[in-house]
N, C-alpha and C positions, 0 to 999 in steps of 0.2 A: 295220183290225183292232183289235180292243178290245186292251191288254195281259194279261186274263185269259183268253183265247182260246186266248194263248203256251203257259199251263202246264197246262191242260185235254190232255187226248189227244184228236189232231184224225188224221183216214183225211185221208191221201196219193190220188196217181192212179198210184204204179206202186208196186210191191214193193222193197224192199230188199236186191236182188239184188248179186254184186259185180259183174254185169256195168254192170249201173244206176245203180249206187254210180261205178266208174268214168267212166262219162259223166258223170253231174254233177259228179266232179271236175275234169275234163277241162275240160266249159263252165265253170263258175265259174273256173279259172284264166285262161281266156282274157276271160272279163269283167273280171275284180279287174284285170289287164294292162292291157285298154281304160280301165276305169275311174282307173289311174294316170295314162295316158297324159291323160286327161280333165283332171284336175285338176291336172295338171305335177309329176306324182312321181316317183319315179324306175318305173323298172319294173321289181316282180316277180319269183322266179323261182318262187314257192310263193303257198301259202295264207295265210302267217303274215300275223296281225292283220285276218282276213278274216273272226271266228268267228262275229260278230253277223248279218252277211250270208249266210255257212253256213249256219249253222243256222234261220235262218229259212228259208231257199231248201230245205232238207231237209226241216220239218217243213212245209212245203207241198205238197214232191215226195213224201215219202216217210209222212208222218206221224208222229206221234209228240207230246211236249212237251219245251218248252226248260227246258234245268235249265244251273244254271253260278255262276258268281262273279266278281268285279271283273278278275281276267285272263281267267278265256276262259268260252264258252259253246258248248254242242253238244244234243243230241237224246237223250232216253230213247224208245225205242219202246215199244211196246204189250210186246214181253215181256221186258220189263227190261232190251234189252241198249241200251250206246251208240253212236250213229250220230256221227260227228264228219268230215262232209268236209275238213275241214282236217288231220286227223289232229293236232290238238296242234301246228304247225306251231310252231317256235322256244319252245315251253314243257317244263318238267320234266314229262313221262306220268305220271309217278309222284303228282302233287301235280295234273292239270291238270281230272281229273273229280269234283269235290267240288262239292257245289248247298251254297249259301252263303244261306238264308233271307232272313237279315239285310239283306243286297246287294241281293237279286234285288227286282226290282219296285221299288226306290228312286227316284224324282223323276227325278233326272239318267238312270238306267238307262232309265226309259221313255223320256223325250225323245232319247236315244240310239238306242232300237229301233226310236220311231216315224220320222226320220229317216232308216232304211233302207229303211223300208217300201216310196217308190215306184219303187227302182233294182230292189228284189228282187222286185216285183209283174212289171216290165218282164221280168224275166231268167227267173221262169217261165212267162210268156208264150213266149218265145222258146223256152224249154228242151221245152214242149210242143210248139211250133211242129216245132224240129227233129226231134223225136223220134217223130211218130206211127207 
């Protein structure tokens, strides 16, 4: 995926429901778990510091575009609201949904995004798999 792709609005395969919303929370905790256990960290009990892989895995599920800043990133959908399956995990709410121009799309930030690309490619595969 190209990094201009991210902040274009891109259609999802399912709706933004909370019941749907819950499931990909659900799945994504138990990946981000696996995936600790993967690389020898400790393991989990939340979302926190999962935002990059979030929100990409949301605007693929659910659609929308990625908006954010140097601490975290999440989802604007199609009618302005925001999608954040991490919920903010371990950040100030108050400070956590601010798109940061400046930041966003930076060198380092893509080679950061593209980097998750092929865990989060694997995890909607699966997420469709489990879900039909």
């Amino acid at each position: 995926m190209r990094f201009s792709d991210y902040v274009k609005q891109q259609e999802g395969f399912l709706q933004s429901t909370p019941e749907n919303i819950a499931k990909a929370r659900t799945f994504l905790l138990r990946k981000w778990k696996e995936r600790a256990v993967e690389i020898g960290r400790e393991v989990p009990v939340t979302l926190e510091s999962a935002c990059k892989f979030c929100s990409i895995f949301a605007q693929r599920v659910f659609g929308g575009r990625l908006e954010g800043h140097y601490d975290h990133q999440y989802v604007r959908l199609q009618d302005g609201s925001i999608l954040d399956l991490t919920d903010a995990a371990g950040l100030d709410k108050e400070n956590a949904y601010r798109h940061d121009r400046r930041f966003w799309g930076n060198s380092d930030h893509r080679e950061s995004m593209k980097s998750c690309e092929p865990r989060v490619n694997r995890w909607v595969e699966e997420f469709k798999a489990e879900n039909k």
